[in-house]
C-alpha positions in Angstrom: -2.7 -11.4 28.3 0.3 -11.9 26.3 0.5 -10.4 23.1 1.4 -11.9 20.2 5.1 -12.6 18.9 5.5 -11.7 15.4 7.6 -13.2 12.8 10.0 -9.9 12.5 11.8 -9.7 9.4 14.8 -8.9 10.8 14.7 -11.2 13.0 16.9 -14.8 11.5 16.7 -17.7 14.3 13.5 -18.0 16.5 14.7 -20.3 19.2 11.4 -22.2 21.5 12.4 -24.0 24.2 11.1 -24.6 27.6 14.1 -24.6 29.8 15.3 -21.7 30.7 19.0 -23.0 31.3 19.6 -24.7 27.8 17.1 -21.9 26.2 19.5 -19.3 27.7 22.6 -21.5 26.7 21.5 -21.8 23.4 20.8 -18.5 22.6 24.1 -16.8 23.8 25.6 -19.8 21.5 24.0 -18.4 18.5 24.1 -14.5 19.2 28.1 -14.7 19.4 27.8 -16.1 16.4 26.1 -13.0 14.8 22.9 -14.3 15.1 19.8 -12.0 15.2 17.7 -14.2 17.4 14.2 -13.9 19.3 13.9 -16.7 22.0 10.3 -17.9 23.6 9.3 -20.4 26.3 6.4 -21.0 25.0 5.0 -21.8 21.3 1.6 -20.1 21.8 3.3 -17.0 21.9 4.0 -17.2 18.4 1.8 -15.8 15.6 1.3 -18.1 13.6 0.1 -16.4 10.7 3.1 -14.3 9.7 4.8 -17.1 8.8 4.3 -17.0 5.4 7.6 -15.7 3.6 9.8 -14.7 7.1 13.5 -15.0 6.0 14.7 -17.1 9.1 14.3 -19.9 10.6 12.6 -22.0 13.5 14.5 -24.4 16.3 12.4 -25.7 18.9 12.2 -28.3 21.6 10.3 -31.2 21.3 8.8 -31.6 24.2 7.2 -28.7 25.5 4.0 -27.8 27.4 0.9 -26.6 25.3 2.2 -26.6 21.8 4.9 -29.2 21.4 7.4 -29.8 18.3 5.4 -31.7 16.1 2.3 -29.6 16.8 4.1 -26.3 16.3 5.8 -28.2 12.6 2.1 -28.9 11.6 1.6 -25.5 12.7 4.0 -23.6 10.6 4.0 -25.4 7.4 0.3 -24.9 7.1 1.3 -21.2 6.6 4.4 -22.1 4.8 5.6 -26.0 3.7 8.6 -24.6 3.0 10.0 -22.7 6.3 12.7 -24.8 7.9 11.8 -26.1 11.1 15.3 -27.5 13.4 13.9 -30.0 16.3 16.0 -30.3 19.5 15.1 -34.3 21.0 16.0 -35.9 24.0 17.3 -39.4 23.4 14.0 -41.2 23.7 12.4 -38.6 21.4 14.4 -39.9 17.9 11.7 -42.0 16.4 9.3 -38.7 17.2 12.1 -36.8 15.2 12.3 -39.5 12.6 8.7 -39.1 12.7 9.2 -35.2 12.5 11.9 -35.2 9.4 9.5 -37.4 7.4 6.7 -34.1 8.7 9.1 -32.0 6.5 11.4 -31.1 9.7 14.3 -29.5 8.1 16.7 -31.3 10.9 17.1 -32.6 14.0 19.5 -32.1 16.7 20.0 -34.8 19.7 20.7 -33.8 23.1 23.7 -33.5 24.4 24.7 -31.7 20.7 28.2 -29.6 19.9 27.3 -25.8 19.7 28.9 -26.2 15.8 26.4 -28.8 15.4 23.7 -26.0 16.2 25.2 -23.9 13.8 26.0 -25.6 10.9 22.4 -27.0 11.1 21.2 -23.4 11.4 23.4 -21.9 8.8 22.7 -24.6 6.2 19.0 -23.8 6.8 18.9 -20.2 6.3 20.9 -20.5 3.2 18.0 -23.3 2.0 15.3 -20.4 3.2 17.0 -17.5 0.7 17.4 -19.6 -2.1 13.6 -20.3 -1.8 12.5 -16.8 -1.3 14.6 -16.0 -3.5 13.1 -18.6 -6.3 9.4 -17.8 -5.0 10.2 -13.4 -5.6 11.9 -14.8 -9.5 8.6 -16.5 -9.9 6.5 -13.8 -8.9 8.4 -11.1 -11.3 8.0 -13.5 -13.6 4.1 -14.2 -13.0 3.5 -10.3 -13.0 5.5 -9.7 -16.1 3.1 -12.2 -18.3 0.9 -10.5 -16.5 1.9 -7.1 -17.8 1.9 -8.5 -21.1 -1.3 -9.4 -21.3 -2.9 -6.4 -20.3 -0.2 -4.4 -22.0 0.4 -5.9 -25.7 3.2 -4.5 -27.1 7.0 -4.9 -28.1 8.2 -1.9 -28.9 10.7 0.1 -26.9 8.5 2.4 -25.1 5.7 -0.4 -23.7 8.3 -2.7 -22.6 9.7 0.4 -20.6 6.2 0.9 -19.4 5.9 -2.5 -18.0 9.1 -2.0 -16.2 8.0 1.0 -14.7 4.7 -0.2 -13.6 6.3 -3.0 -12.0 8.9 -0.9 -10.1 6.0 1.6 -9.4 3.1 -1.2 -7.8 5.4 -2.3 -5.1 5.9 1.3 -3.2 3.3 3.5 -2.1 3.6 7.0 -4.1 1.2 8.3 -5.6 1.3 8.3 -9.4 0.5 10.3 -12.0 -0.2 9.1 -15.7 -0.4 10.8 -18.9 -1.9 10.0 -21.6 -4.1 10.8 -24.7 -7.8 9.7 -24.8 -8.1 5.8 -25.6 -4.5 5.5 -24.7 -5.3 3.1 -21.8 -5.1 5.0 -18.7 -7.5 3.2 -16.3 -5.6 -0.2 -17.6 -2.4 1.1 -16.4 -4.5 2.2 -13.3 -5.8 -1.4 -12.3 -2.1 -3.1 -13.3 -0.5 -0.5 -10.9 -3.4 -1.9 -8.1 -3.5 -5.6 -9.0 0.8 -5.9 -8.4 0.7 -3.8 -5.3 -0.1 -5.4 -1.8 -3.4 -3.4 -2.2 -4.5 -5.5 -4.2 -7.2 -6.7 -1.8 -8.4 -3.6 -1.1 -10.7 -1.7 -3.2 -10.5 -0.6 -6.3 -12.6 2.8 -7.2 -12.2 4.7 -10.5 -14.1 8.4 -10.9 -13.9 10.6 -13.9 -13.9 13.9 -12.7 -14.8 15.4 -16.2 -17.9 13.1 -16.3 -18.8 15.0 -13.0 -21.1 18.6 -12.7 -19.6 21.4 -10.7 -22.2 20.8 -8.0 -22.2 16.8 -7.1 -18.0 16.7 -7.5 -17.1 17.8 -3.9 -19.9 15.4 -2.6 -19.0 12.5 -4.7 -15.1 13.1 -4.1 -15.1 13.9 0.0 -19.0 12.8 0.9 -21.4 14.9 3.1 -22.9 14.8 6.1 -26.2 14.5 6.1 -28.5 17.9 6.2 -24.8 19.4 4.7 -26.7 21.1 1.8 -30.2 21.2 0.4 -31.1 17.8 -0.4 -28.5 15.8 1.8 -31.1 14.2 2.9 -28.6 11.5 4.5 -24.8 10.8 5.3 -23.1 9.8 1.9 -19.1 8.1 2.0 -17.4 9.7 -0.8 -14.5 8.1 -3.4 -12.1 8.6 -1.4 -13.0 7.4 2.1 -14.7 4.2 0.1 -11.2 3.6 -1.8 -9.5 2.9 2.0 -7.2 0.5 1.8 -6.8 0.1 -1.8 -6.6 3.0 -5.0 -8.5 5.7 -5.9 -8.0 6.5 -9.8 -9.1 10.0 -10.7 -9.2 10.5 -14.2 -9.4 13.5 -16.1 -8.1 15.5 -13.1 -7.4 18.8 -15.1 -11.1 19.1 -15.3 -11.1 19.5 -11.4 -11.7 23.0 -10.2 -9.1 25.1 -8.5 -11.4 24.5 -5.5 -11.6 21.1 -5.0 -7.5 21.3 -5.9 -7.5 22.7 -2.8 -8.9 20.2 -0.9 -7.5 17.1 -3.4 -4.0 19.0 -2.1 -4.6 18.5 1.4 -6.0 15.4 1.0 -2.6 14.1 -0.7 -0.5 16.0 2.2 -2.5 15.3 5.5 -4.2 11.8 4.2 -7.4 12.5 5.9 -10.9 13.4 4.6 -13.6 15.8 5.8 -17.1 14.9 5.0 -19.1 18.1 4.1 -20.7 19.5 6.8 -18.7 17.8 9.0 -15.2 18.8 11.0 -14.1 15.3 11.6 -10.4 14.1 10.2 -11.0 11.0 8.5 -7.6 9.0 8.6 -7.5 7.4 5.1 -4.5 5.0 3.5 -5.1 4.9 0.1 -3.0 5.0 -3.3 -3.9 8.0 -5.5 -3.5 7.4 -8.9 -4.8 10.5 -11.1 -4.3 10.8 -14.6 -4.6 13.2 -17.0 -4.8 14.0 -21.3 -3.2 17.3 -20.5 -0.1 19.0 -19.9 -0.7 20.0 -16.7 2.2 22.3 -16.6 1.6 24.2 -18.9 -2.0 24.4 -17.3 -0.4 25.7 -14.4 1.6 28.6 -16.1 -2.1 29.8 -17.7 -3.2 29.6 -14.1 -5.7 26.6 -15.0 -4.1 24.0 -12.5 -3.1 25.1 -8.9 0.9 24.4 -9.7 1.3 23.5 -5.9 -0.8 20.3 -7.0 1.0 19.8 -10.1 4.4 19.4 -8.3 2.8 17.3 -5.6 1.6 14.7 -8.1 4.8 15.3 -10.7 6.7 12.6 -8.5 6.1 9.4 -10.3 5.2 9.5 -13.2 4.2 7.4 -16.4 3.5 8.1 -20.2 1.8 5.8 -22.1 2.5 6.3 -25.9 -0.4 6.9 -28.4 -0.7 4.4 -31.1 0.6 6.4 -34.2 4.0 6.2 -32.0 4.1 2.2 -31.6 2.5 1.6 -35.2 4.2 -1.8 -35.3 1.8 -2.8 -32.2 -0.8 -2.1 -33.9 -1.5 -5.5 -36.1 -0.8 -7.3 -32.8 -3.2 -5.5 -31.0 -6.4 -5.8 -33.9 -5.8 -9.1 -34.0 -5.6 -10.1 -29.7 -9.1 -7.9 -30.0 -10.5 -9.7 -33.0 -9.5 -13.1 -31.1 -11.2 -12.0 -27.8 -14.2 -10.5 -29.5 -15.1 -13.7 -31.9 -14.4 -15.9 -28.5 -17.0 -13.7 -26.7 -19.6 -13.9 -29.6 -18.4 -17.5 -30.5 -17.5 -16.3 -34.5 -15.0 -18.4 -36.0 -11.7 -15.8 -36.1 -11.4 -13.6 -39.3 -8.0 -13.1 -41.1 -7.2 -9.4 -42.7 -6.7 -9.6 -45.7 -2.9 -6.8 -47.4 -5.5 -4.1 -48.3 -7.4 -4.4 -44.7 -3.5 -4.7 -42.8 -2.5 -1.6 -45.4 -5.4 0.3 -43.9 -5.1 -0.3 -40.2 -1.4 1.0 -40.7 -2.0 4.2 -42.6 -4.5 4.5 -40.0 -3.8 7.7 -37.5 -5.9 6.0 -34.8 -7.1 9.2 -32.8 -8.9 7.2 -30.6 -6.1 5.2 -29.7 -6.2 1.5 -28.1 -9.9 2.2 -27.9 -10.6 3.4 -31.4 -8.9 0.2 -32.7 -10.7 -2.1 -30.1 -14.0 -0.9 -31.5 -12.7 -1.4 -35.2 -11.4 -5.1 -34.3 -14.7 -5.6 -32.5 -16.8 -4.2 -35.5 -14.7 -7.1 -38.0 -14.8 -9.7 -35.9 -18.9 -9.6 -36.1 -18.2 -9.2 -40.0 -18.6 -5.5 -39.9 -17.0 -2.9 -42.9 -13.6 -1.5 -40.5 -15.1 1.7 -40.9 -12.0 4.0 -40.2 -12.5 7.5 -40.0 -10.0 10.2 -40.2 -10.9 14.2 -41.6 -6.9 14.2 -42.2 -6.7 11.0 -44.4 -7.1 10.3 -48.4 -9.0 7.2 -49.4 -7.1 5.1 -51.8 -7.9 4.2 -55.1 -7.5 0.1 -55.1 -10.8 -1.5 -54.0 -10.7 -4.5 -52.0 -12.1 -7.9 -53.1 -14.9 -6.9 -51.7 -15.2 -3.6 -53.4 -14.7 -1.9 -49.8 -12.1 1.6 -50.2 -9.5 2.0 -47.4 -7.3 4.6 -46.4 -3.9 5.1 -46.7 -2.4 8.3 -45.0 -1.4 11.7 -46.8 1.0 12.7 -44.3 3.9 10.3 -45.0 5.2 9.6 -48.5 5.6 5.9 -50.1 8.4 4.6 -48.5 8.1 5.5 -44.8 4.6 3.8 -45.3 6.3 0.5 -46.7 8.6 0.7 -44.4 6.4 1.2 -41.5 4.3 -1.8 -43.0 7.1 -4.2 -43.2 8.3 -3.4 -40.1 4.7 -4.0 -38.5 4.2 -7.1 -40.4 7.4 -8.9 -39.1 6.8 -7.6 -35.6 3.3 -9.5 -36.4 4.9 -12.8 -37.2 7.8 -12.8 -34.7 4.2 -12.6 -32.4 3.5 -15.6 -33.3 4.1 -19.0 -31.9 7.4 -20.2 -33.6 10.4 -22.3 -32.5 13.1 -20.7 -34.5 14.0 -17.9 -36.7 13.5 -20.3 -40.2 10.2 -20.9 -39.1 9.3 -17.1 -39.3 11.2 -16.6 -42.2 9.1 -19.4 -44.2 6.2 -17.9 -42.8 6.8 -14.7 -44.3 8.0 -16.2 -47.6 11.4 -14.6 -47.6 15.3 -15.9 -47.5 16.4 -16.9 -43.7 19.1 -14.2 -44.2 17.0 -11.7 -46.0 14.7 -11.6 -42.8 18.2 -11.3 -40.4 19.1 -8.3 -42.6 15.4 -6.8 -42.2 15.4 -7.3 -38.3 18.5 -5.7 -37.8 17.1 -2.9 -40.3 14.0 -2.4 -38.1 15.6 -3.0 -34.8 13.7 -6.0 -34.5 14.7 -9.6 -32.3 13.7 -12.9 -32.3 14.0 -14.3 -28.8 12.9 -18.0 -29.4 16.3 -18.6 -31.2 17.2 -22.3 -31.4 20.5 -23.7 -33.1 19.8 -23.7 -36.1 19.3 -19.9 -36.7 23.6 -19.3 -36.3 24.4 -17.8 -39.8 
């Protein structure tokens, strides 16, 4: 049996006719041309399911035995409407191409046709092909970078530069290594990095190797055979055989003994897996995305990480920022929590009122985008904030409701006003608005007092409209 004929890449024209003579004819017509070209007798060959998003495009006969023209049109656009489809006819066969352009046929060529005929047809076509993968990859970026910003929320510097790395990172197949501080967000990086890759129908499987003892780590990790140790009582599939196809996301991996390092080293290198108790290679494609609070160089200098692993996953690499370095997120974020968290409990949405806003900035937020998830989740159920840092003074100016906040001891006056301005216009230029006096009114100040303040705070409004020109 035949196998069947792909839709290669590299491949531009795919030319189907019957007869070997004009199929032959044709074909040497187009490759002097500097044509890459693939020619077939028959249209069952083809396989039809890799249709979707091939760069080239399709002439075919008419008439042919088994699949015909029209069939084969049918055929193709169910796997992509858009793929441009030439039709050789016969001179009885024009009100079956008439039929065939109305189909979506890209064009149709009578016989007997000039070879420049042929070509102009096909060259006009494959210029119509890039422009619409080319429109259908600006549409994607674009659908995965709302994406990003949603999971991601943020507009400062180093989380737009995060996005951009995630979305140059999701696309290739290196492993990944992400740092961060506890709460930062690790496991949401994780799952964006999995959800924009072509993995993304594959599993995704998240461990915490600090969550794990000594003794179940290997097992849960690798698996076991069964009767491997006392109490294998039958075979278990570990993480890493179950992630197959998709991401594994070990978190926490400093935790890891230098022991299973080894074997996590090997794994990484060799891409197979041994079962415990076993001495079968299992052959495993999977994305390793491991992540750590720690600097694992330094661990490897005081001999706590193997430094053999620490190079191995110190290729690609991403740093997510705690919140006390993106403080002018941070209004943004409590209130995309508070939103989501009175939707899920169906509360009508609270407002903070300056001395609440005062004390989520002077906030250190330890706990990072988890601490202040919790706090947004506490108001929205009408909850006291409840912020708690050892390092922090309470202030001295009640709140209407008699509630204390704190403000921080580690910065003086005026870097706290200014980091509260700053986070209060980054707050409003969050908001729906159609031009720069919009904001301005919002915020109760002169249009070119705010201009001076965003150029003071590095701040940009991108919604401008014509009547923001000084």
């Amino acid at each position: 049996m035949t196998s069947p004929v792909p839709f290669d890449p590299l491949t531009q024209i795919l030319l189907i006719d019957d007869d070997p003579h004009l199929r032959q004819a044709l074909g040497q017509t187009l490759d002097l041309a500097g044509f890459k070209i693939v020619t077939l007798a028959d249209a069952r060959t083809l396989d039809m399911a890799r249709a979707r998003d091939w760069p080239g495009v399709v002439v075919s006969d008419i008439r042919m035995p088994g699949i015909d023209g029209l069939e084969l049109l049918a055929q193709l656009h169910a796997q992509d409407a858009e793929l441009p489809v030439v039709l050789i006819t016969g001179h009885g066969d024009v009100p079956l191409a008439v039929q065939a352009m109305r189909a979506g046929a890209y064009d149709f060529l009578e016989k007997p046709f000039a070879n420049d005929a042929l070509l102009d047809s096909v060259r006009r076509a494959l210029e119509v092909r890039r422009l619409v993968l080319e429109n259908r990859s600006l549409r994607l970026a674009l659908a995965e970078r709302k994406e990003l910003q949603t999971r991601l929320i943020g507009q400062t510097p180093a989380m737009a530069r995060l996005r951009e790395q995630i979305g140059a990172l999701a696309s290739i197949h290196a492993d990944v290594l992400i740092l961060g501080e506890t709460g930062a967000g690790k496991e949401v990086v994780a799952r964006a990095l999995h959800d924009l890759s072509n993995r993304k129908d594959g599993p995704f499987v998240a461990i915490n190797a600090g969550a794990l003892a000594e003794s179940v780590v290997e097992s849960e990790l690798f698996g076991h055979e069964q009767g491997a140790f006392t109490g294998a009582q039958k075979r278990r599939i570990g993480k890493f055989e179950y992630a197959n196809g998709g991401t594994l996301f070990l978190d926490e991996i400093e935790s890891m003994s230098l022991d299973v390092q080894v074997k996590l080293l090997r794994l990484l290198q060799e891409r197979v897996v041994e079962r415990l108790g076993s001495n079968q290679q299992i052959p495993l494609d999977i994305r390793v995305v491991a992540a750590t609070k720690e600097d694992l160089r330094q661990a490897a200098d005081q001999g706590r990480f193997r430094a053999d692993l620490y190079y191995r996953l110190n290729v690609a690499t991403l740093r997510i920022p705690p919140l006390r370095e993106r403080s002018e997120d941070i209004l943004t974020l409590f209130r995309h929590f508070t939103e989501a968290a009175s939707a899920r409990h169906h509360l009508p949405a609270r407002e903070l009122d300056p001395s609440q806003r005062a004390a989520l900035m002077a906030h250190t937020w330890p706990g990072n985008v988890r601490e202040l998830q919790n706090a947004a989740e506490r108001f929205a159920l009408g909850l006291d904030l409840a912020l708690d840092n050892t390092d922090q003074a309470v202030a001295d100016t009640p709140t209407p409701t008699g509630r204390m906040f704190e403000l921080s001891s580690t910065a003086n006056l005026s870097e706290q006003v200014e980091s509260f301005e700053r986070a209060l216009i980054a707050q409003e230029l969050s908001r729906p608005h159609t031009s720069l006096r919009s904001v301005a009114e919002a915020l109760g100040l002169p249009r070119k007092t705010l201009s001076d303040k965003l150029k003071k705070h590095g701040l940009h409004f991108s919604g401008s409209t014509a009547d923001d020109t000084e």
